[in-house]
Structure formats: C-alpha cells, structure tokens
C-alpha positions as CSV (number, residue, x, y, z in Angstrom):
1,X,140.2,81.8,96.5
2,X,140.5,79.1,93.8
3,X,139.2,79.3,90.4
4,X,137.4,76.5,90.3
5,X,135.9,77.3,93.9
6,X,132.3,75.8,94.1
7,X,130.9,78.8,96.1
8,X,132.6,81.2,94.2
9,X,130.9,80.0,90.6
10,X,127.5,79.5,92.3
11,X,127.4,83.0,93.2
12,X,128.5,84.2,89.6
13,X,126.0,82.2,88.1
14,X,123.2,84.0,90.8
15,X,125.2,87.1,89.5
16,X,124.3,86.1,85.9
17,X,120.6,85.7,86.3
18,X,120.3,88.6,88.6
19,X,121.1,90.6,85.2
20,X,118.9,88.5,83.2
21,X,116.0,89.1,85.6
22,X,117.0,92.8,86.0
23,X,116.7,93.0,81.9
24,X,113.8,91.0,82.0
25,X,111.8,93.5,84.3
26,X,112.4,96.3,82.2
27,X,111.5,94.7,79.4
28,X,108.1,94.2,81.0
29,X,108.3,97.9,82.0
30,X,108.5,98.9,78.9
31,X,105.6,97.2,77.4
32,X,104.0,98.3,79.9
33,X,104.4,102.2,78.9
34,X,103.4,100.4,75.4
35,X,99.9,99.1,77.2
36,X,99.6,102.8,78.4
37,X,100.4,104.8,74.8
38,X,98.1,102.6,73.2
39,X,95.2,102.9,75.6
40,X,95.7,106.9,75.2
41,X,95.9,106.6,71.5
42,X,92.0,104.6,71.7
43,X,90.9,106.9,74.5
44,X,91.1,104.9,77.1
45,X,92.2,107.5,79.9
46,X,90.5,106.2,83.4
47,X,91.2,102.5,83.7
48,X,94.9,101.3,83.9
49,X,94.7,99.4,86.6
50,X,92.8,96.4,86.3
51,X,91.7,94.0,88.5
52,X,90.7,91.3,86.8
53,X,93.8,91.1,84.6
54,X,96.3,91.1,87.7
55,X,94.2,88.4,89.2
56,X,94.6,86.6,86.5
57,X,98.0,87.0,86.0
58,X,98.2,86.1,89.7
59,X,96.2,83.2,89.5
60,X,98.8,81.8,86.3
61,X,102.1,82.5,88.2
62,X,101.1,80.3,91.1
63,X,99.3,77.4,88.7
64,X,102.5,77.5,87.0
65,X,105.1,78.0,90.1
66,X,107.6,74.4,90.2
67,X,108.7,75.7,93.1
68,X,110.9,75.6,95.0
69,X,109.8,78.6,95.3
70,X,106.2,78.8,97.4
71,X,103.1,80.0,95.6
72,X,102.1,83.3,97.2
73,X,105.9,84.7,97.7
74,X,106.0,84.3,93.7
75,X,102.7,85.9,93.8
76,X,103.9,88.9,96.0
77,X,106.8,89.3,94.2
78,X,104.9,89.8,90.9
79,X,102.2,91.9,92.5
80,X,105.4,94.3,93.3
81,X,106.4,93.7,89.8
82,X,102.9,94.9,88.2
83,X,102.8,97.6,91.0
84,X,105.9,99.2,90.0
85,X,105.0,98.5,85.8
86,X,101.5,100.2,86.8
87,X,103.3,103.5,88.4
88,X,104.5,104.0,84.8
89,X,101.4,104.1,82.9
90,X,99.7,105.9,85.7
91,X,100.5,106.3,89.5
92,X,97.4,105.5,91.7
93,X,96.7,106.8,95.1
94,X,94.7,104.3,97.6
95,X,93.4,106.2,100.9
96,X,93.3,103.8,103.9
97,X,92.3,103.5,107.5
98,X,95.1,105.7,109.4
99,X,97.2,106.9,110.5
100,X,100.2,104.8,109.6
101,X,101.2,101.3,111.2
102,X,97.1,100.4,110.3
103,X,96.3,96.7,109.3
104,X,94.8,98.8,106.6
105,X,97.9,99.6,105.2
106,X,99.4,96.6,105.2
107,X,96.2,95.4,103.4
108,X,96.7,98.3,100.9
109,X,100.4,97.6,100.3
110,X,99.7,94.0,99.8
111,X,96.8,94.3,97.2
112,X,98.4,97.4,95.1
113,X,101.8,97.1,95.9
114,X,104.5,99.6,97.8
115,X,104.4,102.0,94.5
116,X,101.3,103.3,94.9
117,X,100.4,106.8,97.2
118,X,99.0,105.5,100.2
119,X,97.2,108.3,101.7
120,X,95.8,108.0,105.6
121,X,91.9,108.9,106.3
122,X,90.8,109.3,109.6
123,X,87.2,106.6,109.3
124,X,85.7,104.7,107.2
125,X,83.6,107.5,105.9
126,X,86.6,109.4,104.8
127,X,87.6,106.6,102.7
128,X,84.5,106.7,100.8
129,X,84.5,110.2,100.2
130,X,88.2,110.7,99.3
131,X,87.5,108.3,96.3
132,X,83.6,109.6,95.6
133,X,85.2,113.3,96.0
134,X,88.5,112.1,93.3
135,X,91.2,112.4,95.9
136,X,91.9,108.8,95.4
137,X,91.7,106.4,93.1
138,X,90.6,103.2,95.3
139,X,90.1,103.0,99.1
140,X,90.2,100.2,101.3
141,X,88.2,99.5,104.3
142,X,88.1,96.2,106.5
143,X,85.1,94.6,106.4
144,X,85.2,91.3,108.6
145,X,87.5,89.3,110.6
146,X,87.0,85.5,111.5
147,X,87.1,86.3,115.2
148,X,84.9,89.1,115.8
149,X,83.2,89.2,112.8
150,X,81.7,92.1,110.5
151,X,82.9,95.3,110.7
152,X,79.6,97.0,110.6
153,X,80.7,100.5,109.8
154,X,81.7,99.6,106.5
155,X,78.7,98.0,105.6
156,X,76.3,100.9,106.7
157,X,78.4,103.4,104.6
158,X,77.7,101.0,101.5
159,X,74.1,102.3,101.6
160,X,74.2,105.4,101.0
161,X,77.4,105.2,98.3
162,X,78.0,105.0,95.1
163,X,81.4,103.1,94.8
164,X,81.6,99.5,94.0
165,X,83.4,96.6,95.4
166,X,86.8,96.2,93.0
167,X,88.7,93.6,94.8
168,X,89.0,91.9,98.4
169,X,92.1,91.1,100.4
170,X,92.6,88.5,103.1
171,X,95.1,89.4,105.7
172,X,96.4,87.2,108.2
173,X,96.2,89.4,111.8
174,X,99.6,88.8,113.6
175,X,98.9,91.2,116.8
176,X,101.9,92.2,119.3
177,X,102.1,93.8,122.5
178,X,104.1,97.1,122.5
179,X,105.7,99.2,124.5
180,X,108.5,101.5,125.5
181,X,109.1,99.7,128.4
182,X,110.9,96.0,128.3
183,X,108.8,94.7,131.4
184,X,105.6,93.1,131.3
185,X,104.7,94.1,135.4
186,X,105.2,97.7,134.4
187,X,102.2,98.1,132.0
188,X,99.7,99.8,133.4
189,X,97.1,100.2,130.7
190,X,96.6,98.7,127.1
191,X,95.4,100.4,124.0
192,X,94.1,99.0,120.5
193,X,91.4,99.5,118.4
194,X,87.9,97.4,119.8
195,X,88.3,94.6,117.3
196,X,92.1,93.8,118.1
197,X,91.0,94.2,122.8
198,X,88.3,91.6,121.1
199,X,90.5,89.5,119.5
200,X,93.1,88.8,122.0
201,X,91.1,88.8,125.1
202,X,92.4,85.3,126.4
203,X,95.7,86.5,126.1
204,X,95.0,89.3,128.1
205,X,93.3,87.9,131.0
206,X,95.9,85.6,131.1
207,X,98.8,87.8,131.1
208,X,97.1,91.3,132.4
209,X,94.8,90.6,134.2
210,X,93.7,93.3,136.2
211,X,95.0,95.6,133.8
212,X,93.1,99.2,132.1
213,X,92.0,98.6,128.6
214,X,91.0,100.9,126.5
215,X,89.8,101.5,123.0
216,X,90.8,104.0,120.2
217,X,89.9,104.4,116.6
218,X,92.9,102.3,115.7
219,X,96.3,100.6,116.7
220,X,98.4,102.9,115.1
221,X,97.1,105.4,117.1
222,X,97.4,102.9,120.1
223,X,100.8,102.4,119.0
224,X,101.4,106.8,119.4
225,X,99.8,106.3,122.6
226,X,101.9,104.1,124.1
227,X,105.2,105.7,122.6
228,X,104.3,109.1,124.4
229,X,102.9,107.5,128.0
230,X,104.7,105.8,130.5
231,X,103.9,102.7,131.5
232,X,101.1,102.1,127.9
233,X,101.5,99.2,125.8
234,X,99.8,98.7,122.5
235,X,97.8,95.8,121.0
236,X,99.4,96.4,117.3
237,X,101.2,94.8,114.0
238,X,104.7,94.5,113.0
239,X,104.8,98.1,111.0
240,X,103.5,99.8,113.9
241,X,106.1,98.5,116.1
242,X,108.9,99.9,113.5
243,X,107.4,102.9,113.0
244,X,107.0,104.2,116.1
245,X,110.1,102.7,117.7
246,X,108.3,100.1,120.0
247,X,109.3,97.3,122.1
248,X,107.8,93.8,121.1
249,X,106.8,92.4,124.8
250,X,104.9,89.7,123.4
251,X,104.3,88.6,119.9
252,X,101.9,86.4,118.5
253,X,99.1,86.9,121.0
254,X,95.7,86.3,119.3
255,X,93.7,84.1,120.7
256,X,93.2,82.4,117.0
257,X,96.3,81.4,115.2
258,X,94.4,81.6,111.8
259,X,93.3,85.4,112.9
260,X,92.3,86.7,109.4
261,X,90.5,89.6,108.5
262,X,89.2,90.5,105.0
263,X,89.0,93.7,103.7
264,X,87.5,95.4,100.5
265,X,89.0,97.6,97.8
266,X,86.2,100.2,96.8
267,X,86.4,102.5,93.5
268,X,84.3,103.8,90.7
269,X,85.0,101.1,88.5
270,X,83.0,98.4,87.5
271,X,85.4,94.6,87.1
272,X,84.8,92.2,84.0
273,X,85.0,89.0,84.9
274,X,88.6,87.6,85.3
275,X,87.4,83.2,85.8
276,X,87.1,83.2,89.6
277,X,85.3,86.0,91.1
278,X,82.6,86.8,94.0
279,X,79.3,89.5,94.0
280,X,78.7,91.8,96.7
281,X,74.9,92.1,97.0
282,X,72.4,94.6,99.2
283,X,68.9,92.8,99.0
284,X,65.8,94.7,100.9
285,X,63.1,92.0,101.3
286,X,59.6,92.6,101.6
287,X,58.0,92.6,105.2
288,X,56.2,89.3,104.3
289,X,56.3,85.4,105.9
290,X,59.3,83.6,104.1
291,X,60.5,86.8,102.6
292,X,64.4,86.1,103.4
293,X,63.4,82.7,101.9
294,X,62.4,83.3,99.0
295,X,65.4,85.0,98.3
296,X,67.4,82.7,99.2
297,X,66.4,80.1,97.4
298,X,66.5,80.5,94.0
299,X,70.1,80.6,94.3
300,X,70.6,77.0,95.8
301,X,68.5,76.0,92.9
302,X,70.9,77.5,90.6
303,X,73.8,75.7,92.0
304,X,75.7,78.8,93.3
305,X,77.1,79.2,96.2
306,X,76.0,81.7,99.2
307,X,79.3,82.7,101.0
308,X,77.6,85.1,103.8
309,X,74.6,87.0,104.7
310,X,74.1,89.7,107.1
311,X,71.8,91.8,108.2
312,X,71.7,95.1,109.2
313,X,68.8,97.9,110.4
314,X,68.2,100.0,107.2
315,X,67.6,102.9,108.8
316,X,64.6,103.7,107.2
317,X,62.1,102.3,109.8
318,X,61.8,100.6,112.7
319,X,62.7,96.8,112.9
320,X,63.4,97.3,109.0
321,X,66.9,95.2,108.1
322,X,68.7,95.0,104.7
323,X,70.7,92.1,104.1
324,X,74.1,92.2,102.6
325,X,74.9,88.6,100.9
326,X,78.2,87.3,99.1
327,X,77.9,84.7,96.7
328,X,80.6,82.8,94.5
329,X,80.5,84.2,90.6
330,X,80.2,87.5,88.4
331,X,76.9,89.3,87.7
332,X,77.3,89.1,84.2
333,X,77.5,85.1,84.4
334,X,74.4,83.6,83.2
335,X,73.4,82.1,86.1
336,X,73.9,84.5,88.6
337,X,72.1,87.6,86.0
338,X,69.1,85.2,85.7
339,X,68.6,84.6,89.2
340,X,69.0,88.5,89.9
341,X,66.3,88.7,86.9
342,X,64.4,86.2,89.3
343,X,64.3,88.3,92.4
344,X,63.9,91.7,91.4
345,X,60.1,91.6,91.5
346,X,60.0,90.1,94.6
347,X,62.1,92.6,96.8
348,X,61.9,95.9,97.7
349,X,65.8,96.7,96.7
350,X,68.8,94.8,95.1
351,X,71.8,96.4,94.9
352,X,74.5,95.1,93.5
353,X,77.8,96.7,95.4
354,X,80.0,95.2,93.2
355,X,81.8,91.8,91.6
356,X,85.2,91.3,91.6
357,X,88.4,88.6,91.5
358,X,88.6,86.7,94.7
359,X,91.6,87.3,96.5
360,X,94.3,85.7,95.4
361,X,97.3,85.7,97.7
C-alpha cells in the first residue's frame, strides 16, 4: 500500500481521534469519581444520579449537535457515557417488567444506560415494592401506549404508594412475529402480552386469520412460549428474538407505524427542576356539578398546558373516580404552585406523584 494512500491516512487520522476520544472519556470519568468524593465529603450519600442534570446535559448535546451526526444517536451515546461515569460514583439497580426480552427493559436500558443492574420483577406491583422495600434504586413501569392507551395497572398502584415519578421514557414499539419454525402456515397459535394481540390486530386478521391467540403477562414470556412449543409464534421485540433464539417470520407488524409507548421511572427522590419538565398529578374532586371543571380550569387561565387526564374508580366507593392529570412544567414553578395553592380547598385530594425532565431522546 502506498504511503500517501488516501484510505490508508483517513483511517489513521480515525485512529488518532479514537485515542483522543478514548482519553477524553476518562477524563470525564475521573471527574466524575471527583463529583462522587466531594458529595461524600458534604454528606451527600443518596442522590448520585440525577435526573434533571442528565436531561440537561442531554438537552445541550443535541442543541449543540452540527451533525452529521443525528441528534438522539449523540444523545444515546452520551447517555451510555454518563451511564458508565455514574457506575463509578455509585452503581444503581433499576427493577423492570420481566423476565428478559420485555419492552421494559429496553425502556430501562435506554433511560439508565447498559451499566446499570437491571433486575426482572414479575408485575407492576413488584416493581413498586422492590424500590419502596430498597432492593432497587428506581423501577420502571409502562404507563401508556398511543394505540391502546393507559396501562391502568400502573396507575392504580400509584394510589396507594409512596414513590414519585423521576423521569419518563418514550419508546418506539417495533413488534415481530417469532417463532422456531420458518413458515408462516405452520403457526398454530400466537402469544404476547394483551397490549401487543391489541396493537397488531390488523396484522393478524390479515395474515392469521383463524389463528389461537392468547394472552400472557408479557412477550418475553410469549417469546419462552414459543421457543419450547411446536408450532407457537410470539408477538415480541428485537431482544426477545436474540435472546431466546427466535425466528423473525414477520417484522414490523403493528398496525401504527408511530407505535409508541411511554413509560415512567419511579424512585424515592424528589427532581429539581432541570428547564423543561412535566407534573404528574392525582386530583379527587368533590361529588358536586362542575366539579372536574373547576379543576380544570384554573389551569387554562394560567397559561399551562394539560397534556392528559384520566380517570379511574378510586376504590373507595361506588361510582367514586380519581383523576390522574399531566400538565407541562415543575411544581415548584410559580405558576403551577399557585394554581395547586388554588385547588386545594376545592378538592377532596391532590397528590402530586411527581415532576420530572420530559423525555429527551
């Protein structure tokens, strides 16, 4: 090869700034152990992870991106960046929806990271206690997906918990159909979780028709299913497919191509502000004409934005409802704590669940 090859000195200058980067990251790494010895040395011992600074750190990268580069692959490549910096100061562990192969996980890797413990829990309800019990340091649990909508589980356990809401993540639902068999005519029944049967059920009138469905608690174990019975396919994502050694029949087979579902990171901790967040609220109104009204209201007057309401039976009595209502800002911004102010003599309950950065990639 010549000297002067042109191929040959690109890759030795890519060779070059691969060792700059490399130095680069551990210099970062080590003030990051730096961040963690001082926080010791002023008695900070819980918090090390915080939300509000990665989204803003998050929120610069991609303001700042030239490209060519896009946006949220800079954005994931720093989040594995901080993830690794944050295993340093002080390794988390995040219990999610199992067992593995979950759109859970994937959710959890994405918003932590891949060097966090990922620990599996069986429901929703185990989530909340691994983290109320200390097992874990965060949990997450879906919450909603554009197509079928809330996930009411989740919402229900919110009453009777203590956590708060400490982040969100928006996932993009890619769903596959797997199977240890190559042959579409030779599937005989399908498994996935309710929401995923729900979510692709054009796809599978069209292509199955005729064919058993049947839900399980999720598409990982769908997935197991189908690995261990002839002639079983799974509704399930990418990691699933890999991990237990899957067949892709079809890919791609939502019925929505922007199939997203969001999903909410629960802990003990409460989040400053970090410049562009959301509040998770439980409201309780009283059993009065223009009760839900008068609720909503004073925040239209205020200028802030209601994202979602919805209601669910609060268990307490019959044809009672609690309302569970997203709204843009923090409650520590003016506006928001003086409409709060505003309400709280006029309801039976308002708890806020938590406020927290908006997700960010």
């Amino acid at each position: 090869m010549s000297v002067n090859d042109p191929l040959s000195e690109l890759r030795d200058a890519i060779d070059e700034l691969d060792s700059q980067l490399l130095t680069l990251f551990n210099q970062r790494a080590d003030l990051a152990k730096e961040v963690a010895t001082v926080k010791l040395r002023d008695g900070e011992s819980v918090d090390f992870y915080r939300p509000d600074r990665e989204a803003s750190v998050l929120r610069r990268v991609k303001d700042h991106n030239p490209g060519p580069l896009k946006d949220e692959h800079v954005a994931r490549i720093y989040r594995e960046l901080m993830s690794s910096c944050l295993a340093l100061e002080k390794p988390l562990t995040v219990a999610f929806l199992g067992p593995s192969g979950t759109f859970t996980q994937e959710a959890a890797l994405k918003h932590f990271g891949h060097a966090v413990h990922a620990v599996e829990a069986t429901t929703i309800a185990d989530i909340f206690h691994e983290v109320e019990n200390g097992e874990a340091h965060y949990g997450v649990v879906p919450v909603e997906n554009s197509t079928e909508g809330v996930v009411s589980h989740t919402l229900d356990t919110f009453m009777n918990s203590s956590l708060h809401i400490c982040g969100e993540v928006a996932l993009r639902i890619h769903h596959h159909l797997l199977s240890t068999t190559d042959k579409l005519d030779e599937i005989k029944v399908v498994y996935s979780h309710q929401q995923s049967l729900g979510q692709c059920r054009q796809w599978l009138m069209s292509h199955l028709s005729g064919v058993e469905t049947v839900a399980v608690s999720s598409n990982a174990e769908a997935a197991r299913l189908a690995n261990e019975e002839e002639g079983a396919a799974a509704i399930a994502g990418e990691i699933a497919s890999d991990i237990y050694q899957l067949n892709r029949l079809a890919s791609n087979i939502e019925d929505e191509s922007n199939n997203t579902t969001r999903f909410l990171v629960i802990g003990e901790q409460e989040v400053p502000p970090s410049g562009d967040d959301k509040t998770s609220m439980m409201i309780s109104t009283k059993n009065i004409a223009g009760a839900l009204q008068g609720v909503l209201a004073p925040f239209a007057y205020a200028g802030i934005s209601l994202n979602k309401i919805e209601s669910r039976p609060s268990r307490q009595a019959a044809w009672d409802y609690v309302f569970f209502v997203d709204i843009d800002g923090h409650k520590d911004d003016e506006k928001v704590a003086t409409v709060m102010q505003e309400l709280l003599p006029n309801v039976n309950l308002l708890k806020v669940l938590g406020s927290y950065p908006k997700a960010v990639i």
